[in-house]
N, C-alpha and C positions, 0 to 999 in steps of 0.2 A: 413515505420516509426515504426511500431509496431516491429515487426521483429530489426532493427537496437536498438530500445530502448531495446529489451530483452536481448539482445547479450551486450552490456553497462553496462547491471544489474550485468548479470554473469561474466564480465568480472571483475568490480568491487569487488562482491565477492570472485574471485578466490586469490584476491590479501590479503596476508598474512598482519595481525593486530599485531604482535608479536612487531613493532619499538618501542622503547623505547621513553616514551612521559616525557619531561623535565620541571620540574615545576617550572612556572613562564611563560612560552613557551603562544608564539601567535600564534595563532589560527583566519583562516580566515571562511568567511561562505562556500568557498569552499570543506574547508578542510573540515569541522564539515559535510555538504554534504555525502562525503567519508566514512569517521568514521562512519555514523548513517547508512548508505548503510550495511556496510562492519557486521556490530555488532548487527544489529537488528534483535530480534526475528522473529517479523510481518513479514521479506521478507524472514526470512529464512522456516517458514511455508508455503507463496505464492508458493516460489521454491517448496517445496514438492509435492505442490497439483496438480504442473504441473508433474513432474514424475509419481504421482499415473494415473495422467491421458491420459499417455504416453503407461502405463502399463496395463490401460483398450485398448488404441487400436488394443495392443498382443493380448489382448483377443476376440478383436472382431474381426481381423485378422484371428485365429486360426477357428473360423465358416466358413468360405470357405476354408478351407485345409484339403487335407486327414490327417483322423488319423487310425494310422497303430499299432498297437498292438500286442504282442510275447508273447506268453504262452506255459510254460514250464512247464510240471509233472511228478510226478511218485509215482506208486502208490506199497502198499506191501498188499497180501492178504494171508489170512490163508488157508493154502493147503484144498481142499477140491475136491475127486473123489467117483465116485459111480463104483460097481460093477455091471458090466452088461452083464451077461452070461458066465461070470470067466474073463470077461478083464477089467481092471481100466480103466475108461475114466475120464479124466481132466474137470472138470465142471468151473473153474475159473482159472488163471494163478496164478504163485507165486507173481509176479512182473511184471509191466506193465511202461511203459515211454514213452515222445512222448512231443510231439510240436506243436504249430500251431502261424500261422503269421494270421491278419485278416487285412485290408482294409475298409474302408469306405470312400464314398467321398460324401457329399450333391451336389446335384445338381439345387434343386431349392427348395426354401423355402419360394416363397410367396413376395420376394425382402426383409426380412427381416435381413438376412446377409448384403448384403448390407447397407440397411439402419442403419443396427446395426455398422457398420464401419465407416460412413460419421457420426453417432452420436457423436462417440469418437473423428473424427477430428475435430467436433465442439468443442467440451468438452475440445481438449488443448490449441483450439486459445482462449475460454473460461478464463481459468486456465492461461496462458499469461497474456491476458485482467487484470487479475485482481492483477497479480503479480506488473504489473503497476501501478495498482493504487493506493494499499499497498503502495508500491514505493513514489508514487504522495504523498500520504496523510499525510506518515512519513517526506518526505524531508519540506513537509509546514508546520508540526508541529514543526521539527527543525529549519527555519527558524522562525519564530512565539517568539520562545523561542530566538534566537541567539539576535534578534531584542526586546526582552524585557529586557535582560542584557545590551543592548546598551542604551534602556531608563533608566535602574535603573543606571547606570554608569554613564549618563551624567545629570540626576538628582539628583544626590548626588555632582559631581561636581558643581551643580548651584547651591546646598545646604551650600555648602562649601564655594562659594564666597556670599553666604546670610550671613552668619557666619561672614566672615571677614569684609563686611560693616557693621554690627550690630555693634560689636566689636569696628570698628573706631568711630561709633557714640556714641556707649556708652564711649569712652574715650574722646570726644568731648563736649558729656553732662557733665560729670562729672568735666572736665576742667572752665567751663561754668559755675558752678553749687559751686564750689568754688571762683567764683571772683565774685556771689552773679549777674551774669547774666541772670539763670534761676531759678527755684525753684526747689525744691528737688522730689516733682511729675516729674519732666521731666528725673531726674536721674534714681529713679524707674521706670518709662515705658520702659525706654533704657533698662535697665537691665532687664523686664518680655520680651520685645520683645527679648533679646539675648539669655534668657535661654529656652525660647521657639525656636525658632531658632537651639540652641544646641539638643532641644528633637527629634526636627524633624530630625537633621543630622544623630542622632543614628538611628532612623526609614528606612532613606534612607539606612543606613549601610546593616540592617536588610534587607529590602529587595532586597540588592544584591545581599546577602550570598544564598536569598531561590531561586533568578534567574540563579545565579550561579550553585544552586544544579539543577536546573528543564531542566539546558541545556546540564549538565554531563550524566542525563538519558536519553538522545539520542546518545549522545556519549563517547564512554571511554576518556575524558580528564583528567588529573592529579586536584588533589585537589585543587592547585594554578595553574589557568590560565588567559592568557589575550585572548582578542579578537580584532579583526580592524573592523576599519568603513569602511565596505567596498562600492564601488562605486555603483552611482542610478542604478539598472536596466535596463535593455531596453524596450525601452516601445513598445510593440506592435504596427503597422502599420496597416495604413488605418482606413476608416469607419466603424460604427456599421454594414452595411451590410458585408464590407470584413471581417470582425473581424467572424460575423457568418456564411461564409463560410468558413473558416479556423477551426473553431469550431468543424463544423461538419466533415471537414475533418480527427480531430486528437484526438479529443474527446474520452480516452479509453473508458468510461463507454459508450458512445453512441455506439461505436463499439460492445463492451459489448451486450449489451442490443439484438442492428441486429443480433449478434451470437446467441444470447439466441433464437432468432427468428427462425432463422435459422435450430437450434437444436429441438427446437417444430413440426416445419414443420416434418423433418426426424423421429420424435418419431411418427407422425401421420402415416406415412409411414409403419415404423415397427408395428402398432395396427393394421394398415389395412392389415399387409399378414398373420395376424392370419387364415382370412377368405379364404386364398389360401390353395391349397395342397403342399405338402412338399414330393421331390424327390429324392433320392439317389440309389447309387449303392454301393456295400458291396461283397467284395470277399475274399474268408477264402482258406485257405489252410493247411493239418495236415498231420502229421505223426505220428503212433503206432509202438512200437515194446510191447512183452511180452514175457512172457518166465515163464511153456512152453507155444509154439503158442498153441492156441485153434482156433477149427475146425473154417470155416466162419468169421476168423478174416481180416480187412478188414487193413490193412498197414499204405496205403496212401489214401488221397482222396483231392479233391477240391470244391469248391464252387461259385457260380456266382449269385446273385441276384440283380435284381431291385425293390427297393423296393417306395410306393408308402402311404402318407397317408392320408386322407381326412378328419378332422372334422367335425361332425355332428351338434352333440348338447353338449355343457360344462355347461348350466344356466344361459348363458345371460353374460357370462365373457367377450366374445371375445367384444360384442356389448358397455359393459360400459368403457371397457380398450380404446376402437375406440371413446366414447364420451367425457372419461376425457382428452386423449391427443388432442382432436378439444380446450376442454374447457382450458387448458394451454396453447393451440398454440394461442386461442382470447386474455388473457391475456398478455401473452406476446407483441401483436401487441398493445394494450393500452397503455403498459407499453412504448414500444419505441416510441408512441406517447406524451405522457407524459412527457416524458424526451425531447424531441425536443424543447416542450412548455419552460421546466424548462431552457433549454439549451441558448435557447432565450432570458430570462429574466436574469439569468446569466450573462452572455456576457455584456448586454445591464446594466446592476447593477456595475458590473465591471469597464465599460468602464465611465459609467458617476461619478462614485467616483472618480478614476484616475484623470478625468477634475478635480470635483468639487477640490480636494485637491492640486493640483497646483495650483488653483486660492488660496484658503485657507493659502498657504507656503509664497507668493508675500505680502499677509495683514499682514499674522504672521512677516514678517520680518522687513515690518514698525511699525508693533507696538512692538516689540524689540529693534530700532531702537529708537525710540521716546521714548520708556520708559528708554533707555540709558541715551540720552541725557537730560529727565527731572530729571533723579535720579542727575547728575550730576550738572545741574544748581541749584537745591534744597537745596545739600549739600553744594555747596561753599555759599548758601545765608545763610545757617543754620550758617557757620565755622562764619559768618561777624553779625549773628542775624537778617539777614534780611528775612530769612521763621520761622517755628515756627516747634516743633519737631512734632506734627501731621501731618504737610506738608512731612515733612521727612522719616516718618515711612509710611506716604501713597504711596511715590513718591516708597520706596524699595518694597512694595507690590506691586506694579505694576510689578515693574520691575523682580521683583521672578517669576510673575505669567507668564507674557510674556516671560521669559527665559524658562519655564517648556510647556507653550504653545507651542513653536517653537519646542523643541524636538519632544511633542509630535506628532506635525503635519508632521516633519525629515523624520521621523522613520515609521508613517502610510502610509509618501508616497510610500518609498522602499517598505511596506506592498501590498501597495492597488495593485502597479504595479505587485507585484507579482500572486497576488489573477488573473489576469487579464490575465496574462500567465498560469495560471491552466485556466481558464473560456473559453481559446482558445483554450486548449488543448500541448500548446509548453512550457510550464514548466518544465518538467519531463526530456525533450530532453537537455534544455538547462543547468540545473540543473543537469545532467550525465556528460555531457562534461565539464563542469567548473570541476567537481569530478574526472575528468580523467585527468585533465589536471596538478593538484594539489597531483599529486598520487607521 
């Protein structure tokens, strides 16, 4: 799964942003998915962290390999001969050159190499792990936001039908109010309830434009766009218990975390072959030329060593390096304990909002329902004089508040289902493939 979700990431990245985006263009949660993948900082930092840590495992690689090194010189010296008994003898050469290749190969270091290796492969499933969750955390941010434009959108539309029943009552009162049916208090109420009414529709405006903007910064959309309502979620299957084995199954940060574990273990590893001796073999080989030769100069030569070295005493390094990585490897075991707890309650937070709010959407629909139908009976007795305009102005407050209720409970449920698919850990997977699919 992990593996399959990082390959989705990359793959989505690879794919070119340059389409020309059409202003007025709709826009699904799919797409906006895609676009926030494709343009986002946070994944493209993720991505790096996993190559940096790619390029630590070269390096801890290159600890069990020989390294072979070539040295090349030459040297010029100032003539210098002594007289010894009427013959000049050469005491230095003029010029000297010459080569040498060297060899090295560790052979045992205590299991440090090693452990220094399985660290780094910790360190990418690490760097993965959390590529993903970047991932996770942007695409529920961008959901979050997609789904707050859908509330400001369809709040301003229930604002806008507040507006035009004001509007008909207010032209009802004042009809009313001229054939000396009501009194002129009831035409002024009409009229502070519509221009109140108008103040809030500008407010709802208002806060379109700023949901508008909040959802542009997750994705490059054109300054004019739409959005679709797109369909419920899937709702995760099964009971709180299947729910947290599934959980645990797919859970990056929980993955996360057993890596992190994992990687402690191997650091304890590497502190403890401090305390070992460290074994290699090393062989040189050189060649001299100079000119002129001088007496006992020696050409070629070679060399062969084993060499061997054992730590005595450093002041207590090796012992507190051996006790801090126990005390981060205890840590870490808390910590994925910790997180199991929180994973739990998660899950189980998740899964009973999900309930609670389907029951919640059923009540909201009758009481939109009823508030329809009483705003409707209220005004045809208002048109005849048979309710009174307080009845009237209470029956549309009703019905405003339960039209604003019902979205807002819409729209928390797509939420909550979602929250439910992160808490299970299959949000991220499913949320890929809908963006690939949309590509």
């Amino acid at each position: 799964m992990m593996k399959r979700t990082f390959v989705s990431i990359g793959f989505l990245l690879a794919v070119s942003t340059a389409s020309q985006k059409v202003q007025g263009e709709t826009f699904s949660l799919n797409q906006v998915y895609s676009l926030t993948i494709q343009e986002n900082e946070q994944v493209q930092i993720a991505r790096e962290d996993i190559r940096v840590s790619e390029l630590d495992r070269s390096r801890a690689v290159s600890t069990v390999l020989p390294k072979v090194t070539l040295t090349g010189t030459y040297d010029r010296y100032p003539e210098k001969t002594q007289d010894l008994g009427g013959l000049a003898v050469d005491l230095q050469p003029q010029y000297a050159y010459g080569g040498q290749i060297k060899v090295e190969q560790p052979l045992f270091a205590g299991g440090k190499n090693m452990a220094g290796i399985r660290i780094a492969d910790r360190q990418i499933e690490a760097a993965r792990k959390s590529l993903n969750l970047s991932t996770e955390a942007l695409l529920i941010q961008a959901a979050q936001a997609y789904y707050g434009m859908l509330k400001s959108q369809k709040n301003l539309e229930a604002q806008r039908r507040d507006v035009e029943r004001l509007t008909e009552h207010r032209r009802l009162a004042e009809l009313r109010y001229k054939v000396g049916e009501v009194t002129e208090s009831v035409l002024l109420r009409a009229e502070a309830q519509l221009a109140g009414a108008q103040a809030d529709l500008v407010a709802r405006e208002n806060d379109l434009a700023v949901k508008r903007r909040e959802l542009r910064n997750f994705a490059d959309l054109p300054e004019e766009f739409e959005i679709e309502d797109p369909p419920l979620p899937e709702i995760p299957g099964g009971s709180v218990s299947q729910l947290l084995e599934t959980a645990a199954a797919h859970r990056d940060d929980l993955s996360q975390s057993e890596i992190r574990e994992q990687l402690s273990e191997q650091q304890v590893s590497f502190a403890r072959g401090n305390f070992f001796p460290t074994l290699s073999l090393e062989g040189d080989y050189f060649g001299r030329n100079q000119h002129p030769p001088i007496t006992f100069t020696v050409n070629q030569s070679w060399l062969a060593e084993a060499k061997i070295e054992f730590p005595i005493f450093e002041g207590g390094l090796r012992r507190a390096e051996l006790s801090q990585a126990h005390g981060r490897l205890n840590q870490d075991r808390l910590r994925t304990a910790n997180l199991r707890k929180q994973l739990e309650l998660d899950v189980t937070r998740s899964f009973l909002n999900v309930q609670a709010i389907g029951r919640e959407i059923e009540s909201r629909e009758d009481q939109l329902r009823f508030a329809k139908k009483n705003y409707e009976m209220i005004s045809k007795q208002f048109t005849f004089g048979l309710a009174t305009n307080i009845d009237l102005l209470d029956a549309n407050q009703t019905l405003i508040e339960a039209d604003r209720d019902m979205i807002e409970a819409t729209y928390d449920r797509h939420l909550a289902i979602l929250d439910l698919q992160r808490s299970t850990g299959v949000f991220l997977s499913k949320a890929l493939d809908a963006a690939q699919n949309h590509l």
